[in-house]
C-alpha positions, 0 to 999 in steps of 0.5 A, a space after each residue: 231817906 229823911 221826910 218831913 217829922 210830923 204827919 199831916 193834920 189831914 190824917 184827923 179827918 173821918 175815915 183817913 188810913 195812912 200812906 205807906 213808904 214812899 207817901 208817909 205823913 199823908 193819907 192812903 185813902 179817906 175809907 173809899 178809894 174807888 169813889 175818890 178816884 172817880 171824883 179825882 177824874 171828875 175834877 172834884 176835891 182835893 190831894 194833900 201832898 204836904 210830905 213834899 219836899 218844898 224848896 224856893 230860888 231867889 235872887 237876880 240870876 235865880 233862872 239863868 242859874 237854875 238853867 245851867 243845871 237842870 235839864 229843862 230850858 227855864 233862862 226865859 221861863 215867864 212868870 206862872 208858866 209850870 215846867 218839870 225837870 232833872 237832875 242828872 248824874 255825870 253819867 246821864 243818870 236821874 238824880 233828882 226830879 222837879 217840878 216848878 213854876 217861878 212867880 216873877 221873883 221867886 221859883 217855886 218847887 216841890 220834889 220827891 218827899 225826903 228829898 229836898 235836903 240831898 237836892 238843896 245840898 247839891 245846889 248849895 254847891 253849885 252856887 259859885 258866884 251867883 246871886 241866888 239864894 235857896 231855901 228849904 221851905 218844907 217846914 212852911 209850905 205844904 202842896 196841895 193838888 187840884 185835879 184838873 177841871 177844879 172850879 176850886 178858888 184858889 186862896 189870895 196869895 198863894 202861888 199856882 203850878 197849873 199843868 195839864 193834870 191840874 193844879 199844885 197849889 203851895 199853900 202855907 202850912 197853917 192854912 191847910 185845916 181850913 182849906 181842908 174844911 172849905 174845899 174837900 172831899 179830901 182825896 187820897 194819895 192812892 187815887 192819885 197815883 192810880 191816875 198817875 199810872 193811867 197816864 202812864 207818867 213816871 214817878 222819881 224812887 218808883 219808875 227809876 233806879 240808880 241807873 236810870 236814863 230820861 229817855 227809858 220813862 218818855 221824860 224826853 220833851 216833858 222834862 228834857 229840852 233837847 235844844 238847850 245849852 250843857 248841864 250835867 249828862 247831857 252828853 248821855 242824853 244827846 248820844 242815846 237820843 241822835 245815835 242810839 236807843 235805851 237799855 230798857 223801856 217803860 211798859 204799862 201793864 193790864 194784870 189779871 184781876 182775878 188775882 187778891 194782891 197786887 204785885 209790889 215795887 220791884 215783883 221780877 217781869 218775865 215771859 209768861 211763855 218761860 213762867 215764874 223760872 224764865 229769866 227777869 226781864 224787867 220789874 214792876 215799878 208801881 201797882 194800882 187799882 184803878 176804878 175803870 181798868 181794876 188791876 194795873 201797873 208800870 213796868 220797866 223792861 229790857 227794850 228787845 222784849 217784844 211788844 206783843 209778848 204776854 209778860 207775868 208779873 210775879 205770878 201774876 199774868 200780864 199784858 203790856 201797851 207800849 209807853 216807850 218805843 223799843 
């Protein structure tokens, strides 16, 4: 997967360790994760996310457009009002996850890193006759996120995605030393995701596979407006969602603590009743330390296991709350 060419000048800053695969180009951690959790959940400091892809749609048609391909209802979507949203496959299966906000004249987004040019690619060829250009401004404009109950002011012109998590702010590339030195601490990426898993809110590349359906991670209302027109796989979506239930389900998941490594994307789920040689139910999708709850993860599982089985992670005891319903 392509990603942006140059690290962020962020990793200059005391105490930064890198971000491994899918976070590249941004720091892991500033050399205190569980003290920047705790400010993140406090509604101080800051996340550099400027390994995100940045991609802008203007023109006349630009939401009406937009509204035939993805999954949200964005045709009347009022200036400064963030959604979420996806693309999907003809099979009805997550391509391409985004995350908008549109100004008035231009609609803002920022995706997975390393995916803008596979989604720009997709667009381009979707364009037709309408009177809307995209571009990928990666290369300019970096997101930088402040966790909800900031008090941080944000800098004159730049455009604001607010939602319930807090505020993604798409701020010139050039600017990002200088707000760095204004508005920290600098927090990292794996603080976020920490919360992230808390919430139980899926990530695109990690909660998802090739053949992945919205209603398997609960995108169904956050990401996917039920009641709006045809886009592609919707005929998958209406007929799980009226007639039947997903293949599989998003579990979060308490590990044993006493464990020194955390199970890594991918660790086969099973029966801990059947141990590390019963069938694969499932899979590990993202393992975290939180700074409350110690050792936590996402899961995705079959939909028939039951919701009070004690499950084991790798080797690595288990027990799950229910995301999605079975």
């Amino acid at each position: 997967m392509l990603r942006h060419s140059s690290a962020s000048p962020l990793l200059s800053l005391p105490g930064a360790v890198p971000a491994e695969a899918p976070d590249e180009g941004v720091a892991a951690h500033y050399g205190d994760l569980f003290r920047e959790q705790r400010a993140l959940a406090d509604g101080t400091g800051f996340v550099d996310l400027s390994h995100r892809g940045v991609i802008t749609v203007t023109g006349p048609e630009r939401l009406s457009w937009l509204h035939l391909l993805i999954t949200q209802h964005v045709s009347e979507l009022p200036p400064g009002q963030a959604t979420e949203a996806l693309i999907l496959s003809a099979h009805g299966h997550i391509e391409h996850a985004l995350y908008l906000v549109d100004d008035g004249e231009t609609t803002w987004m920022h995706t997975e890193p390393g995916n803008q040019e596979a989604l720009i690619a997709y667009l381009e060829s979707m364009k037709f006759f309408y009177r809307v250009e995209v571009t990928d401004r990666t290369d300019e404009i970096a997101v930088v996120h402040l966790p909800a109950g900031s008090i941080t002011e944000v800098p004159e012109g730049v455009v604001v995605r607010e939602n319930p998590h807090g505020r993604d702010l798409f701020l010139p590339r050039a600017d990002l030393e200088t707000f760095a030195a204004a508005h920290g601490p600098a927090i990292g990426i794996l603080a976020m995701e920490a919360l992230r898993v808390e919430a139980h809110r899926p990530r695109l590349g990690l909660e998802t596979d090739h053949r992945t359906i919205p209603h398997e991670l609960g995108w169904i209302g956050t990401a996917v407006h039920l009641q709006k027109g045809c886009y592609r796989g919707q005929e998958t979506v209406a007929r799980v969602h009226n007639l039947g239930k997903p293949p599989r389900r998003l579990v979060f998941l308490h590990l044993d603590g006493s464990e020194v490594h955390l199970p890594p994307h991918g660790t086969p789920v099973r029966l801990a009743s059947e141990g590390e040689e019963g069938r694969q139910l499932g899979f590990i999708t993202t393992s975290v330390r939180h700074h409350e709850l110690g050792p936590i993860a996402l899961a995705l599982v079959k939909r028939n296991v039951p919701v009070d089985a004690q499950l084991m992670a790798g080797g690595t005891a288990a027990a799950q709350e229910v995301v999605v319903e079975p």
